[in-house]
C-alpha positions in Angstrom: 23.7 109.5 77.9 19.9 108.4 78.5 19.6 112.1 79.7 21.1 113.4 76.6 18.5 111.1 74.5 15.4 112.5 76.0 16.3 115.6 75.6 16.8 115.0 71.8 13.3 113.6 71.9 12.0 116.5 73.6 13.4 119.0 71.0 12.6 117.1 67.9 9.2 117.0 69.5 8.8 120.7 70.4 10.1 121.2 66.5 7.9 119.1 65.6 5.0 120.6 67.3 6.5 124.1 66.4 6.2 122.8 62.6 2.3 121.7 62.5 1.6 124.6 64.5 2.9 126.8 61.8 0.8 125.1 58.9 -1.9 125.4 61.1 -1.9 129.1 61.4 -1.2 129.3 57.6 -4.0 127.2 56.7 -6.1 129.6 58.7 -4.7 133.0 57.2 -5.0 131.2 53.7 -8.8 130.4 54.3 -9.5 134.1 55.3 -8.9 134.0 51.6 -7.8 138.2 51.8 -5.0 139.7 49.9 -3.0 141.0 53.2 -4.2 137.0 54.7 -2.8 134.8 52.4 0.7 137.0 51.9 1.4 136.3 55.1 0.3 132.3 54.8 3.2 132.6 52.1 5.4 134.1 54.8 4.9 131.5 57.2 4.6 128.6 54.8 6.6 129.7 51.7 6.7 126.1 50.2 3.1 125.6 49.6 2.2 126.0 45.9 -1.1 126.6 46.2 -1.2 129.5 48.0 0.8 130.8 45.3 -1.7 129.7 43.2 -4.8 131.4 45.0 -2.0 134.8 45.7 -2.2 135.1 41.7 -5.7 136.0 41.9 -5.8 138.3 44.9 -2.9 139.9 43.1 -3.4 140.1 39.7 -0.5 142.8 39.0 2.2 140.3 40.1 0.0 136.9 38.4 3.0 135.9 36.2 5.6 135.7 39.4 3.0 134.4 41.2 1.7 131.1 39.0 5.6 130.8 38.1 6.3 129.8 42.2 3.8 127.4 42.3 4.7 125.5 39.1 7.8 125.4 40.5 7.2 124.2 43.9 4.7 121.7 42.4 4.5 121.0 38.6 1.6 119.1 38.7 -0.8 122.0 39.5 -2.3 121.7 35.5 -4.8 124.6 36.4 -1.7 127.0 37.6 0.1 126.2 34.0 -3.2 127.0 32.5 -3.3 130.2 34.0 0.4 130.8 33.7 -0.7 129.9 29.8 -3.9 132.7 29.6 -1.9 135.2 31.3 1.3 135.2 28.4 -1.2 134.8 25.5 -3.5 137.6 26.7 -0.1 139.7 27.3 0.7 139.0 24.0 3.0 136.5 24.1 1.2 133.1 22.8 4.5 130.8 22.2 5.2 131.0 25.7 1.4 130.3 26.3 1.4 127.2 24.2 4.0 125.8 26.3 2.5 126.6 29.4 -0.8 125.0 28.3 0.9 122.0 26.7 2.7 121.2 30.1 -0.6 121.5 31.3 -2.0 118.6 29.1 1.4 116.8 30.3 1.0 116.1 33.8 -3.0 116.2 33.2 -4.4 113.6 30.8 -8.2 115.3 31.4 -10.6 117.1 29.9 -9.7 120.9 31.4 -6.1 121.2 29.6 -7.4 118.9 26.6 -10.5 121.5 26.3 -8.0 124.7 27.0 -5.7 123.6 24.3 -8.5 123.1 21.9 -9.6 126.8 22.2 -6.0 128.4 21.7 -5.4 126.2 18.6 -9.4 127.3 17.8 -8.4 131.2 18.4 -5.1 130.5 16.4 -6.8 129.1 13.4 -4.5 126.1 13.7 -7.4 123.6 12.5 -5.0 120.6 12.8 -4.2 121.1 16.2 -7.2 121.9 16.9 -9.1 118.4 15.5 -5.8 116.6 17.6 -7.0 118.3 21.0 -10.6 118.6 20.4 -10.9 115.0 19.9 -9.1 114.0 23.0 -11.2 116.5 25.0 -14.5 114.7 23.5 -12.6 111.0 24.5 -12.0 112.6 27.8 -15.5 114.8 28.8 -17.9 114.4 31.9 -19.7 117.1 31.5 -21.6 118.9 28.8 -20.2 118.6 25.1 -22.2 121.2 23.6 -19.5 124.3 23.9 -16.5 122.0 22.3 -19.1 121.1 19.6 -20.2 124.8 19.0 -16.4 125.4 18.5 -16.2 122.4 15.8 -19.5 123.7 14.1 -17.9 127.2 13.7 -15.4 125.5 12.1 -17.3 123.4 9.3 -20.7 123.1 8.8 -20.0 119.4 7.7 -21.4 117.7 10.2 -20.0 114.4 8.9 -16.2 115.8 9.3 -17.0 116.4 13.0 -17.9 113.1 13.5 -15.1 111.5 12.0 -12.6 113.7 13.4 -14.1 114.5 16.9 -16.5 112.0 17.6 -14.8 109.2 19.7 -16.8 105.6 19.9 -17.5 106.4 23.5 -21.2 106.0 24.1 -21.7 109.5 26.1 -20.2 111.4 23.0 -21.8 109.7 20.2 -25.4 110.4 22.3 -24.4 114.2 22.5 -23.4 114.8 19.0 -27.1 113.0 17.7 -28.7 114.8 20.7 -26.4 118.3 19.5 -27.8 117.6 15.6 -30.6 117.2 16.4 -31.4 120.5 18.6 -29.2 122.2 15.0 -32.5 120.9 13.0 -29.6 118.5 11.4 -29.0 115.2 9.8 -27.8 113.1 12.3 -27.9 109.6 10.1 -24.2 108.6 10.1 -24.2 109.3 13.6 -27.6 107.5 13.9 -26.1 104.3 11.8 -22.7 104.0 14.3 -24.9 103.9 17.5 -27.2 101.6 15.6 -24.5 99.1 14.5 -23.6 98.6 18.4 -27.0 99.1 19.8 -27.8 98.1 23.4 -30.5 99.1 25.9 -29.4 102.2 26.5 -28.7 103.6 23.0 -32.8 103.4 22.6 -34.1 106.5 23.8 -31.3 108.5 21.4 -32.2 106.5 18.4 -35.7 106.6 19.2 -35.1 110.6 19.1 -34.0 110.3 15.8 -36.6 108.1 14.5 -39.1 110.5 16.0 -37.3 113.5 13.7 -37.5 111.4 10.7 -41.3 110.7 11.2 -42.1 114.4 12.0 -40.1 116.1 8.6 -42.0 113.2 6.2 -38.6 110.7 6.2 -41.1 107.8 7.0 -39.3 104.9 5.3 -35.9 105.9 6.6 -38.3 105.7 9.9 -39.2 102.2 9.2 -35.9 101.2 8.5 -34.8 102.6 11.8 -37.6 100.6 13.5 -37.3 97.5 11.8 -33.1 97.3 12.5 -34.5 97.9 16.5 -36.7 95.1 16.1 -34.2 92.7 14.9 -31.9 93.5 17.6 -34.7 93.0 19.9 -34.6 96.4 21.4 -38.1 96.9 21.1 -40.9 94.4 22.3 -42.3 94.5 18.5 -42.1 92.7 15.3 -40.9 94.9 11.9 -43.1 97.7 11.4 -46.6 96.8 9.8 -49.8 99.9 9.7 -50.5 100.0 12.8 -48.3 99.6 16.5 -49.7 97.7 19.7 -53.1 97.8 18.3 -54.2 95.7 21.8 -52.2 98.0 24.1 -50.4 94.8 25.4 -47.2 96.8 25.3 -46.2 99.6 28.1 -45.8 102.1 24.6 -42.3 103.3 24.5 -41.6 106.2 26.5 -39.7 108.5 23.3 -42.7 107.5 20.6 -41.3 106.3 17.4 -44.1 104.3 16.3 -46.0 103.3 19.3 -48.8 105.3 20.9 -47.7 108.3 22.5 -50.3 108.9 25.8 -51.0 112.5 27.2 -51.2 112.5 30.9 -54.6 114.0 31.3 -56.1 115.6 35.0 -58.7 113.8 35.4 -58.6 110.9 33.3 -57.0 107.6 33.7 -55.4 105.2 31.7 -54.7 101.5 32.4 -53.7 98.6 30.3 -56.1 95.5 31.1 -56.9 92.8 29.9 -60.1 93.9 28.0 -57.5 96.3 26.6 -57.0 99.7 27.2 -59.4 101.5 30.0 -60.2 105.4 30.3 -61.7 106.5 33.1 -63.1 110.1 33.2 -63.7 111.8 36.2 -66.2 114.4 34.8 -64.1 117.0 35.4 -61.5 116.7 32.6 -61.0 119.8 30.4 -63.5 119.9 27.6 -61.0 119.7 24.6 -58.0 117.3 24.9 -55.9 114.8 22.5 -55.8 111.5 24.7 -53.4 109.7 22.5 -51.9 109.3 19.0 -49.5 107.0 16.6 -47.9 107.3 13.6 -48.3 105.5 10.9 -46.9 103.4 8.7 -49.1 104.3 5.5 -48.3 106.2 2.3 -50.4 106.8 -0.8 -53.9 105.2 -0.7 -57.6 104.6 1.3 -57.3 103.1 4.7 -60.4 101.7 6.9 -59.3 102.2 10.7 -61.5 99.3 12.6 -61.6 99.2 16.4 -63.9 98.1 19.3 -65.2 99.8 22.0 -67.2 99.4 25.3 -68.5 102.2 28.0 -69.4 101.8 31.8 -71.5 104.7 33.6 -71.2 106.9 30.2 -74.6 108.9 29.3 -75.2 109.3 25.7 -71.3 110.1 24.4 -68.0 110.0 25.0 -67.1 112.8 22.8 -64.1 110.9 21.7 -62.9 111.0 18.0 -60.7 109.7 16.1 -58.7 111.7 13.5 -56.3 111.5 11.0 -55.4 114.7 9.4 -58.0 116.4 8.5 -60.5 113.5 8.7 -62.5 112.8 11.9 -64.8 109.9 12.7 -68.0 110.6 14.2 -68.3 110.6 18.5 -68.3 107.5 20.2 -71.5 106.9 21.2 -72.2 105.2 24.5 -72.4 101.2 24.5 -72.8 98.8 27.1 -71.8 96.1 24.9 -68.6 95.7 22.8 -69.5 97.6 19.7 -67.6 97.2 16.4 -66.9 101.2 14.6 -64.6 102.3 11.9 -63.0 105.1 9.6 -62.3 105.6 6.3 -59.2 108.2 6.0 -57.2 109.2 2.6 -52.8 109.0 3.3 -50.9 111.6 4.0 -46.8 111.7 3.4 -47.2 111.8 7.4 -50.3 110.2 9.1 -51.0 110.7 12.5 -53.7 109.2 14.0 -55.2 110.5 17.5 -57.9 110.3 19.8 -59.1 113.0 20.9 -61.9 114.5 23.3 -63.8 117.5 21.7 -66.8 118.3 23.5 -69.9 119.5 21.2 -72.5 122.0 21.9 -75.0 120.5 23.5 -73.0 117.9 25.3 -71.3 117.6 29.0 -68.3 115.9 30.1 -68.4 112.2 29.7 -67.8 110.7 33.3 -67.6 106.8 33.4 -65.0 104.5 31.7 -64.2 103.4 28.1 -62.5 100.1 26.8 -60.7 100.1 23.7 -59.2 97.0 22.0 -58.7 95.6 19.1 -58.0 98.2 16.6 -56.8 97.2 12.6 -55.5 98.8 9.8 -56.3 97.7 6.3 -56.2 99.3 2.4 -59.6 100.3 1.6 -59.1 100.9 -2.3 
């Protein structure tokens, strides 16, 4: 008997060694990835779906019989459906398509079948459908939204229907859809107002974007508005908006803009925040025409009187710096050892931008040295 039991063991060993050599082998014909390889992987191995799956694109003229074994062998291949699907809508046949894709989105609750299904009820013209599936692609996307939201915009150009029946409260989608409007030279308020009503850290930078928009096409006091609702969330290290932003530099300025200074990284100059306020340091060999900085500001109709202070270290004669609000420019900053009080006069703009800028005149070299800036104030000047 105990001779008759080991050698049991020894077969069902041998089979089983007989058995992993055979999936061995056709694991190595099926990675040679050739038509004549993987037909004979299915030979040796004829119950493994997916080289069914990879057989229907080596063999495109037998696809259909092909995609049909491995759904078969393993329904949960969603990507074998979905091919299944393109292959009897492109023949003609989109009813048996549908079906395949919809088994698709059955075993596979992702984005791919969500997305595919979207784009058949798209080329169908079956805008119901469509809006069902496109929205649970948006709920369920990690990667780039812009294609499903080019298919929504050829749809409607009401942007506000696309938000309220695509546009799931998931942070990643809402930022897309603003980012998406705003790239379409858009409105992108209602959008703008739902990330705003749930705001946190890292909503800034998109809402920021916006605010940035609004400043640039004259749509200051939906600007301010923006700002201020920031500020009372305490999402930005200011108070609500008043003329002028961080006039001390105390502030790292926000990266995006909106109303703080906005600093152009310069070769060969530095900028530092200190406690004198904010140092520039040329190196003399800075280009001779640059803008340094700028801010946008909160100022409509009306005379304003820009008021600063300013010192200079190892700076001959001028710094060529000027300041410059549309079309109005102060006069260079003149070297001074000693804090010296200077100003501008400048008449509103629907958008006023002021900046610093270094303009070299004729006559002049590079400044080369440092300049402190501080104290800088905003007042009417009627």
């Amino acid at each position: 008997m105990k001779t008759l039991f080991r050698l049991l063991a020894a077969m069902g060993l041998f089979l089983a060694s007989a058995q992993v050599l055979r999936m061995g082998l056709a694991d190595y014909l099926f990675r040679q990835d050739t038509l004549e390889s993987v037909q004979h992987a299915v030979r040796i191995w004829p119950a493994n779906a997916e080289f069914y799956a990879r057989l229907a694109d080596l063999d495109p003229g037998n696809a259909i019989l092909h995609l049909r074994h491995a759904v078969e062998l393993d329904p949960q291949l969603s990507k074998s459906w979905i091919a299944l699907g393109f292959r009897f809508e492109f023949q003609g046949n989109p009813t048996e398509g549908e079906r395949c894709y919809l088994e698709a989105a059955q075993v596979d609750r992702q984005f791919l079948p969500a997305w595919t299904l979207a784009n058949f009820y798209f080329r169908r013209g079956d805008t119901v459908r469509f809006w069902l599936w496109a929205r649970q692609a948006a709920q369920m996307s990690y990667g780039d939204l812009r294609p499903l939201l080019r298919l929504a915009f050829a749809l409607t150009n009401n942007r506000d229907m696309v938000l309220a029946k695509m546009i799931v409260p998931r942070r990643k989608v809402e930022h897309e859809f603003l980012q998406y409007l705003l790239d379409q030279n858009m409105d992108a308020s209602a959008v703008a107002d739902r990330i705003l009503n749930k705001a946190a850290d890292e909503d800034l930078e998109s809402l920021v974007d916006w605010m940035n928009r609004l400043i640039e096409t004259g749509r200051v006091p939906e600007a301010r508005r923006l700002w201020d609702a920031l500020s009372d969330k305490r999402l930005i290290s200011y108070p609500r908006l008043t003329h002028l932003t961080n006039a001390n530099f105390s502030h790292l300025p926000l990266p995006a803009g909106g109303f703080d200074w906005r600093i152009t990284p310069l070769p060969g100059v530095d900028l530092e925040r200190t406690a004198d306020g904010l140092r520039v340091q040329f190196s003399g060999r800075q280009q001779e025409s640059f803008q340094l900085l700028s801010q946008y500001l909160d100022v409509t109709g009306g005379t304003y009187r820009l008021s600063f202070e300013y010192r200079t270290v190892d700076i001959h004669a001028t710094t060529n710096l000027h300041w410059r609000v549309g079309q109005t420019s102060s006069a260079p900053l003149v070297a001074a050892e000693n804090w010296t009080r200077a100003s501008m006069v400048f008449n509103a703009r629907p958008v006023n931008r002021l900046v610093l800028l270094e303009q070299r005149d004729a006559g002049t070299t590079r400044p080369e040295g440092i300049l402190y800036l501080r104290g800088l104030a905003l007042t009417r000047y009627d």
